[in-house]
N, C-alpha and C positions, 0 to 999 in steps of 0.2 A: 284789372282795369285796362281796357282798351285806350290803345294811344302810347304807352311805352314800353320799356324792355329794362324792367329795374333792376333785374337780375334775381336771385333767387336762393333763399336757405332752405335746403330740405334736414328737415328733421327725423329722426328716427333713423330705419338701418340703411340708408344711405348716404351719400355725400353729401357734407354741408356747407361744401363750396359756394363761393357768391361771383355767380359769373355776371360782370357787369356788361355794358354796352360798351361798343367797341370806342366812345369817347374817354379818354384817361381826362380829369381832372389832375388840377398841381398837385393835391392830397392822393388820389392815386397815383401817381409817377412815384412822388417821395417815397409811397408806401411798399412799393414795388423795387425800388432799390434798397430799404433796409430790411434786413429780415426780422422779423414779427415776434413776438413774444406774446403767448395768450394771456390774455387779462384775469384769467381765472387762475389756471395752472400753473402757467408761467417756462411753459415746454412751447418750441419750435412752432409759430405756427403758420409758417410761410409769410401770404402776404394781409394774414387776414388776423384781425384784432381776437378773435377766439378759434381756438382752434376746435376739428374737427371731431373731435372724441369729447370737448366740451360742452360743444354746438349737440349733441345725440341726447343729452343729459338733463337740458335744460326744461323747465317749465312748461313747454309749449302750451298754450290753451287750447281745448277742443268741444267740441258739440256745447257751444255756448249759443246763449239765445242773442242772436241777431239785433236786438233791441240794446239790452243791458252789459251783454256778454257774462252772467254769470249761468256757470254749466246748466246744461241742458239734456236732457233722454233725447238725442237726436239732431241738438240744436236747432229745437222746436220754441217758440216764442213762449219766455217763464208765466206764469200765472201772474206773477207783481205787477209786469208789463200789461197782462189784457185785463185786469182791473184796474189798474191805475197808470195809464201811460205818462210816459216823462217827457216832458217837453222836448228831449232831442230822439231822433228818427232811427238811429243804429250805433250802433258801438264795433269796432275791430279793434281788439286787443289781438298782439301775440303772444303773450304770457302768463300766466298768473305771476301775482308779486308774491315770492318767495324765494328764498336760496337757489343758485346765485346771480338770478338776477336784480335782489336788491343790493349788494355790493357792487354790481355797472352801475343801476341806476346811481347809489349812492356817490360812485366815485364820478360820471358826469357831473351830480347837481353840487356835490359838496367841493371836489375835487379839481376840478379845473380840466377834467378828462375828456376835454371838446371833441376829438376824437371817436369819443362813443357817441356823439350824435346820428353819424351817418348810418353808423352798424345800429341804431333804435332805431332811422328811421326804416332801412331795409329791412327787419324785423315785421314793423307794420305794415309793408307793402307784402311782403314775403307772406301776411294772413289774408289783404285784401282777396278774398276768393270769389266778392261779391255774390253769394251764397243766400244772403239774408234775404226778410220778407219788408220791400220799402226801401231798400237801397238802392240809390241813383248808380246811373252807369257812370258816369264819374263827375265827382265833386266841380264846381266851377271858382269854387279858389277856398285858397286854406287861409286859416286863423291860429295861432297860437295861444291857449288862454294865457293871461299876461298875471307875472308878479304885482306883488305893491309894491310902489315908485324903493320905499329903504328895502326893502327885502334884495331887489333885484339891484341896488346902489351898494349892498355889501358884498352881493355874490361876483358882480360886475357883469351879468349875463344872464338871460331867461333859459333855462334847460329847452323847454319846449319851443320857445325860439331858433334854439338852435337846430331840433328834431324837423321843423316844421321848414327850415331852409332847407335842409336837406332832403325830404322827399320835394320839394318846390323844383329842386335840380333835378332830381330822376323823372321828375311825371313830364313835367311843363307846368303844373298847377300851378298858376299866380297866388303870392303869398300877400296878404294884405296884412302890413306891418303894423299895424294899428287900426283892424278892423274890429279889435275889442279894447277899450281900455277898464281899467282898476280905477276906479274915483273912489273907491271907500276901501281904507286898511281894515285889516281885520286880524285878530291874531291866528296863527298857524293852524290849518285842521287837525295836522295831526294831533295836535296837544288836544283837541276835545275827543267826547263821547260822540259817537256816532250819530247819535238822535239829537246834536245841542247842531249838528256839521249845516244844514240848511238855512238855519236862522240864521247863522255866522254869516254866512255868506250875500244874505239876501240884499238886491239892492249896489251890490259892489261892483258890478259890470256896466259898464254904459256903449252906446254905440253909435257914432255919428255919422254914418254911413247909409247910404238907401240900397239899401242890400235887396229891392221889389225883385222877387220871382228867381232868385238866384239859390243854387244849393252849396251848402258850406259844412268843409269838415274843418272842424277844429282839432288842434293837438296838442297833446299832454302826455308826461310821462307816463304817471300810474293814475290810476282811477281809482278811488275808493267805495265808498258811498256812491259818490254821484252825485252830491250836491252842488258842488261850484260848477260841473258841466250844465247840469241841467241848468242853474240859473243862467249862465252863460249862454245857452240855445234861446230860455225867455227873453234875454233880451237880443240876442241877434232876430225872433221871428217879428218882435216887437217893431225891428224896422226894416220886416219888409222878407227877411229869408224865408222860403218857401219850403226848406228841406235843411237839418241840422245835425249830421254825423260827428261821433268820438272818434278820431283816430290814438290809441294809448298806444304804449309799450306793454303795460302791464295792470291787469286787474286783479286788486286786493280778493279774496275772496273772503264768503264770512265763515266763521269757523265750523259749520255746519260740513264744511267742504274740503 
């Protein structure tokens, strides 16, 4: 993405150092004067929340289709997509969700591991390669999709909230703190069957905003399905978005994969 300097994890056989921009934040300094312990391993990892031999190992996602982000011969647009497009415009995962990025995941959203916000969200900027077929040169403000009001009352914080300030710091992207709300509870996705995940959701987003002519990435941990994103995009074009990207950490794949 043109416009900033968010730094960078390179995966595979080289270094997966995260050089950032010569500004330190307070959480950069702190991080900088203790030394690091990997969140996985739990060996030396300088100043960086996973270390470098951890960082080679992980999940990365690749040749996914630009639309849905599940794998792709080429990451070429899947069939699902040019049959039946989804209401939202692209998807950038960096991950698949599996071992061990669902123990980060987990230990941010369960865990109180605020921390890992910053390292998810330079994860997904670290994939933005703006690559896809339909993606804006860059977003003009971000959304986090939003808990229900008890879910996020016991956790005391939105994960994706938190993902979604922190690339808001690296880009410049303007973060609209409530440019989605939850009006309708619903119970957890994960507890259903995949094909019950749509219905559940339907109807649960509302948006009070005139969002006319503006493109918007929303963000979220993992991605599953794709049901609450998609609804999520319906009701953002509903008032007015012209363009509606997923930015994830991580996409469930189906077991086919």
């Amino acid at each position: 993405m043109a416009g900033y300097n968010s730094g960078e994890f390179r995966a595979g056989g080289g270094s997966c150092q995260i050089f950032w921009r010569a500004h330190l934040t307070a959480f950069d300094a702190a991080r900088l004067a203790l030394p690091q312990r990997c969140e996985l391993c739990a060996g030396v990892s300088g100043t960086e929340l996973v270390c470098n031999a951890c960082m080679r190992d992980l999940p990365w996602l690749s040749s996914a289709c630009p639309v849905c982000a599940l794998p792709t011969s080429g990451g070429s647009v899947c069939g699902q997509c040019l049959n039946d497009p989804p209401a939202f415009d692209a998807t950038i995962a960096a991950f698949s969700y599996a071992f061990p990025i669902d123990r980060l995941i987990h230990s941010l959203k369960y865990q109180g591991r605020l921390a890992l916000a910053e390292w998810c969200a330079n994860a997904i900027l670290a994939r933005d390669d703006r690559s896809g077929a339909g993606v804006s040169s860059q977003p003009q403000h971000l959304i986090a999709l939003p808990l229900a009001v008890e879910r996020q009352r016991e956790r005391g914080y939105n994960q994706a909230q938190e993902i979604a300030r922190a690339i808001s710091a690296r880009t410049r992207v303007p973060l609209l703190p409530r440019g989605l709300l939850r009006v309708r509870a619903t119970p957890p996705q994960a507890a259903l069957p995949w094909t019950e995940r749509a219905k559940n959701v339907r109807g649960a987003f509302a948006c009070e905003l005139d969002l006319s002519g503006l493109t918007i990435a929303v963000v979220d941990d993992v991605m599953t399905t794709g049901a609450s994103l998609a609804e999520a995009a319906k009701t953002l074009k509903a008032s007015g978005a012209a363009s509606v990207e997923n930015w994830v950490v991580a996409r469930t794949l189906p077991p086919a994969h």
